[in-house]
C-alpha positions in Angstrom: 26.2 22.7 19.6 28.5 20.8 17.0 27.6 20.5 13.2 27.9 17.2 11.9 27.5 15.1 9.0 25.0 12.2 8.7 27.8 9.7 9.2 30.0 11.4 11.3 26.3 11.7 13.8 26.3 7.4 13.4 29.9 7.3 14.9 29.3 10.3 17.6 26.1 8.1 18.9 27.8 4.8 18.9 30.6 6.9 20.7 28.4 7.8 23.2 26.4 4.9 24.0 29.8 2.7 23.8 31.3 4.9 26.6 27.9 5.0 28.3 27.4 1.1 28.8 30.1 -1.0 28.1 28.3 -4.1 27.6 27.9 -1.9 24.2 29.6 -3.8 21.2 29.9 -3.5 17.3 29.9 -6.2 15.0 30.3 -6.2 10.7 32.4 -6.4 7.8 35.0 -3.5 8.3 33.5 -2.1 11.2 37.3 -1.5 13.0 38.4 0.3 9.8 35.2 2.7 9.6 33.1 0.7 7.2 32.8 1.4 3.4 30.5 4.4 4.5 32.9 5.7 7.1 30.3 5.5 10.1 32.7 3.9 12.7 35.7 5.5 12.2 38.0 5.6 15.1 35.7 3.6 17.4 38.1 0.6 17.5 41.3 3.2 18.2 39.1 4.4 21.0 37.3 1.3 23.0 39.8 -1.5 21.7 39.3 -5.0 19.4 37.4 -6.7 22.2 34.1 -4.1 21.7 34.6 -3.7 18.0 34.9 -6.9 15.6 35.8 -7.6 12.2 33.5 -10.4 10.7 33.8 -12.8 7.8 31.5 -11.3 4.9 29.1 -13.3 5.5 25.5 -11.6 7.0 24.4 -15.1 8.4 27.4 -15.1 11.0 27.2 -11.3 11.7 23.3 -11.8 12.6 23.8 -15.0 14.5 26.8 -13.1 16.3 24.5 -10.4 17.4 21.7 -12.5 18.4 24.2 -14.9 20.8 25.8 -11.9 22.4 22.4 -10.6 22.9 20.9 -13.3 24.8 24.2 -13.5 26.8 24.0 -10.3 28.5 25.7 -7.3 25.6 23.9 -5.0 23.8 25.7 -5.5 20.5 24.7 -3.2 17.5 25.4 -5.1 14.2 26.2 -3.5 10.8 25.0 -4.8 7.5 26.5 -3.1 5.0 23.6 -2.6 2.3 20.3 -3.1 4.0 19.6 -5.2 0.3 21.8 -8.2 2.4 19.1 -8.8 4.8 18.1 -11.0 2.5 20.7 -13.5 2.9 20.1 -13.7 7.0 16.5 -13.0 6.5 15.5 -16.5 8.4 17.4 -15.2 11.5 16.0 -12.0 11.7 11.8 -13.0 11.5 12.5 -16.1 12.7 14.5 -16.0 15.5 15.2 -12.4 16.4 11.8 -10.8 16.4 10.5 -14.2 17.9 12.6 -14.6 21.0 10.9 -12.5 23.5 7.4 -14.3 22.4 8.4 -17.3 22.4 10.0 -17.5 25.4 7.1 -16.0 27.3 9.1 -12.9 27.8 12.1 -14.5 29.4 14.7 -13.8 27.1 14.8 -10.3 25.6 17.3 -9.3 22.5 18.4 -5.6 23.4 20.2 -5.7 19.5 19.9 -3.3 16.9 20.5 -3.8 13.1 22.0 -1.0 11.1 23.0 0.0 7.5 23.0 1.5 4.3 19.4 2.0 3.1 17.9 3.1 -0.6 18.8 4.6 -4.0 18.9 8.6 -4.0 20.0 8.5 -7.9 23.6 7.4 -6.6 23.3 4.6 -9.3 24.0 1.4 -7.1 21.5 -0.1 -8.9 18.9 -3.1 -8.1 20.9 -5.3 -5.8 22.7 -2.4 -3.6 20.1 0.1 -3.6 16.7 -1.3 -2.6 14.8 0.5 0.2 14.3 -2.5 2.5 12.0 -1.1 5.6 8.9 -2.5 4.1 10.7 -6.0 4.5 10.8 -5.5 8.6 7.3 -3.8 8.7 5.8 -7.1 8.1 7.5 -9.0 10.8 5.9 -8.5 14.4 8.6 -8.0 16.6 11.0 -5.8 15.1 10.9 -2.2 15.7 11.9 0.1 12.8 13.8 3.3 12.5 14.8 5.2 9.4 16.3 9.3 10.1 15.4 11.7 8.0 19.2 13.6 8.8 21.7 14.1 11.2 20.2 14.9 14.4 17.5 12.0 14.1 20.2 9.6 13.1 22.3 10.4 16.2 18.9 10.4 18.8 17.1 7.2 17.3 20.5 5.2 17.5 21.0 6.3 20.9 17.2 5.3 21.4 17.7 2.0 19.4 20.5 0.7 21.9 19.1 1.4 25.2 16.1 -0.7 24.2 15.3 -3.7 25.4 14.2 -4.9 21.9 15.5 -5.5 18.8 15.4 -2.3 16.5 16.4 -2.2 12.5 17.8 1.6 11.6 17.8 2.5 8.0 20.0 4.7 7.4 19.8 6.6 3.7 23.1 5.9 2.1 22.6 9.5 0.1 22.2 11.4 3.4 25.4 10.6 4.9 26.8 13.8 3.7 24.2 15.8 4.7 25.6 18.3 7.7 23.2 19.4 10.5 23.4 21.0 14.3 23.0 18.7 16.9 22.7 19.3 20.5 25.7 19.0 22.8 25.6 16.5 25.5 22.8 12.9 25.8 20.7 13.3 22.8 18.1 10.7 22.4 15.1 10.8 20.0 12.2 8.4 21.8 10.9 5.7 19.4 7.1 5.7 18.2 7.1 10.2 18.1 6.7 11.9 14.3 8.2 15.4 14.3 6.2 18.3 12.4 8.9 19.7 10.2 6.7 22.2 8.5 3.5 23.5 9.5 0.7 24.0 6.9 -3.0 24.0 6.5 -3.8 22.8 3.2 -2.8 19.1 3.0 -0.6 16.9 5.0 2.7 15.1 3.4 4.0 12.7 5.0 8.0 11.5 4.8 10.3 9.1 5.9 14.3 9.3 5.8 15.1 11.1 2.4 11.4 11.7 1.4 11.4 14.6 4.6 14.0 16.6 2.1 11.8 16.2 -0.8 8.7 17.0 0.6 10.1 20.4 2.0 11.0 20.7 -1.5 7.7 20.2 -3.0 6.0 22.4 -0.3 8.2 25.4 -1.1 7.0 24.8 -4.6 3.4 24.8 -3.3 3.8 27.7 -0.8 4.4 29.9 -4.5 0.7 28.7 -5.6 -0.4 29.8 -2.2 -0.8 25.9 -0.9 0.4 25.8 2.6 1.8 22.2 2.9 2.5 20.3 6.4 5.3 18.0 6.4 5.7 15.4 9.0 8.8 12.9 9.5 7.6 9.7 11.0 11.0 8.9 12.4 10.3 5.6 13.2 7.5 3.1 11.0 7.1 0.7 14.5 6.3 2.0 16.4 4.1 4.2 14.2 2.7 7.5 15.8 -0.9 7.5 13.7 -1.9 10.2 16.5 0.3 12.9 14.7 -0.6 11.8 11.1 -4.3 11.7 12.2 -4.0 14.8 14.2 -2.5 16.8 11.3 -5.1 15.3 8.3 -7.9 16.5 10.7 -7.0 20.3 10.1 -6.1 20.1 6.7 -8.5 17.4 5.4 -5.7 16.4 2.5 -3.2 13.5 2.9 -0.2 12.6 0.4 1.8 9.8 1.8 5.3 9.9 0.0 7.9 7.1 0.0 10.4 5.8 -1.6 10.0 2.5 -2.0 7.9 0.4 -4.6 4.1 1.4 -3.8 3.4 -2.4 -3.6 2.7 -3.4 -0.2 4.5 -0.5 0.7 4.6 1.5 4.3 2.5 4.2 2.5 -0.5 1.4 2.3 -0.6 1.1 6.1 -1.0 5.0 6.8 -3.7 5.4 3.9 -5.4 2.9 5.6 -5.7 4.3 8.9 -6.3 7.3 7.5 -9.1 5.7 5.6 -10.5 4.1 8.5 -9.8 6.9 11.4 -10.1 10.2 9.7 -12.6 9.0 6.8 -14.7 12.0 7.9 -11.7 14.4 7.9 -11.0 13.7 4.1 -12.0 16.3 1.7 -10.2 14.2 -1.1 -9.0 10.7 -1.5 -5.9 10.0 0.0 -3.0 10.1 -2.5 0.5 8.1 -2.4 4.0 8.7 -4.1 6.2 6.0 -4.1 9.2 4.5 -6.1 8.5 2.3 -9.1 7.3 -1.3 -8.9 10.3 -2.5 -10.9 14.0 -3.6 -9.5 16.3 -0.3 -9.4 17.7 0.6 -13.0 21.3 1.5 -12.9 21.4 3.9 -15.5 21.0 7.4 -14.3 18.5 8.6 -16.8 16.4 5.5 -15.7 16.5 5.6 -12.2 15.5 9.0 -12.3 12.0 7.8 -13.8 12.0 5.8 -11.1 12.9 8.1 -7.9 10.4 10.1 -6.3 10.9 14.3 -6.7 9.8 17.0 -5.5 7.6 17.6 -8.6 5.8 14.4 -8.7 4.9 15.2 -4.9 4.1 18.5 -6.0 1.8 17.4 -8.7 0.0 15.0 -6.3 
C-alpha cells in the first residue's frame, strides 16, 4: 500500500499503463516537463521523447494528434490543460471523435482518452480557467465520461480509461490534486459505469461527483448530529451512468439530493432527478432536491465565488 497524492496517482497510472502497453503515448502542452499541475512528472525521463510529446499550445493540434494516432493503431492519452479549452477543439471532439466508431459502422474505433484540470474549488481561477466542463461531454453520444472523486479513483478510472476501446474524457478536479490517499499496490483499475457507496445511511440519499463526494461527507456528518443518517454515493463515472445504485439507494431511504458543482442549468444533476422521477416516483417521500453551482460565469473574487460554490451547509440545508 503506498499513499499518494491526487497528482502524483495521475502520473503512477499513466506509469503503469505506459509500461503495460507501449502503444501507450502522451500528448500536450508541457507534458515532458510534468505539466503546470505536475501530473506527468518524470514520465518522459522514464519511457523517452518518442512516447511523450511536447505540443504547440494550440488544443486543435493536440486533439487532432490524438485522434490520428488513434486510428493508426496507439492508444494515446492527450492532456488539455484546463478542461475550459475544450472549447477551442470542441468541433473535433463531438464531431469527429465521438462519431468515428458510428460512422464507420464500427470499423474504426478511437481507444483515446482526454484528460485535465477540471472546476473552481474557491482557488480563484475565475470564469475562463475554472468552469466545470463535464456537462459539455454528457450531451455528446459517444464519449464516455469520468470525473474521481480522489486519489484511488483517479489512479483506477485512468487505468480503466486507457484500456478501452473508446474514447473516454477524465475530469480531474484541479483542487484535489493535493489530496493524499492509500492506494492498493500492484494493477488497480476502477471499471467504468460502477458508483461506489461512500457512506451508508437511511434517511436520504446524496449523491456526488469529483469534489462534491468531500462535501457531501461533510454535510452528512453535520446531519448525523441532528440524528439524519445520510447516504453518500460517488458516481465515478457520468457515462456510463450506474442509475441501478442511485435507484437502489433512493428505494430505502425514499429522499434524494443530487449535488454538483456545476451551473444547475442543463446540468448532470437534471438527468438523475429525472430517472429518479420516472423510476423510483413511488419510492419518493419528498421531491427530489438539487445543489449546484450558480448560473452565472465563475467570479474571481474570493468573497464572490464563495456565493457561488456549493458547501457543505447548503447541502446540509437541502
Amino acid at each position: 500500500m503506498a499513499e499518494l497524492t491526487y497528482r502524483q496517482a495521475v502520473a503512477a497510472a499513466l506509469a503503469q499503463e505506459m509500461a503495460r502497453d507501449d502503444r501507450v503515448v502522451l500528448l500536450g502542452e508541457d507534458v515532458a516537463s510534468g505539466g503546470v499541475f505536475k501530473t506527468t512528472g518524470g514520465l518522459r525521463e522514464r519511457f523517452g521523447a518518442d512516447r511523450v510529446w511536447d505540443t504547440p499550445i494550440s488544443e486543435q493540434a493536440i486533439v487532432g494528434a490524438a485522434m490520428g494516432a488513434a486510428m493508426a493503431g496507439l492508444r494515446p492519452v492527450a492532456e488539455i490543460m484546463f478542461a475550459d479549452f475544450y472549447a477551442t477543439c470542441w468541433d473535433q471532439v463531438a464531431n469527429e471523435i465521438a462519431k468515428v466508431r458510428y460512422m464507420t459502422g464500427g470499423q474504426v474505433s478511437l481507444p483515446l482518452v482526454l484528460r485535465g484540470a477540471n472546476g473552481s474549488g474557491g482557488l480563484g481561477f475565475g470564469s475562463q480557467h475554472g468552469q466545470s466542463a463535464e456537462n459539455w461531454a454528457m450531451t455528446v453520444p459517444g464519449l464516455k465520461i469520468a470525473s474521481p472523486a480522489g486519489p484511488a479513483e483517479a489512479f483506477g478510472l485512468l487505468a480503466a480509461a486507457i484500456r478501452d476501446d473508446d474514447p473516454v474524457m477524465v475530469f480531474e478536479h484541479k483542487a484535489l490534486y493535493g489530496r493524499k490517499e492509500v492506494i492498493p499496490e500492484g494493477d488497480h483499475v476502477l471499471p467504468l459505469g460502477q458508483a461506489r457507496t461512500v457512506r451508508a445511511g437511511r434517511d436520504v440519499t446524496l449523491v456526488a461527483l469529483s469534489i462534491t463526494v468531500g462535501i457531501c461527507l461533510a454535510a452528512a456528518a453535520e446531519l448525523a448530529d441532528e440524528g439524519i443518517e445520510a447516504e453518500v454515493i460517488d458516481l465515478r463515472t457520468l457515462v456510463p451512468l450506474d442509475a441501478a445504485t442511485v435507484l437502489g439507494s433512493v428505494a430505502r431511504t425514499g429522499r434524494l439530493v443530487v449535488v454538483e458543482e456545476n451551473p444547475g442549468q442543463l446540468g448532470w444533476g437534471a438527468s438523475v432527478a429525472a430517472i429518479a422521477a420516472q423510476e423510483a416516483f413511488g419510492s419518493l417521500a419528498a421531491p427530489v432536491t438539487r445543489v449546484s453551482g450558480g448560473n452565472v460565469p465563475l467570479p474571481v473574487a474570493a468573497s464572490l465565488e464563495a456565493e457561488v460554490d456549493v458547501t457543505a451547509a447548503r447541502v446540509a440545508g437541502a
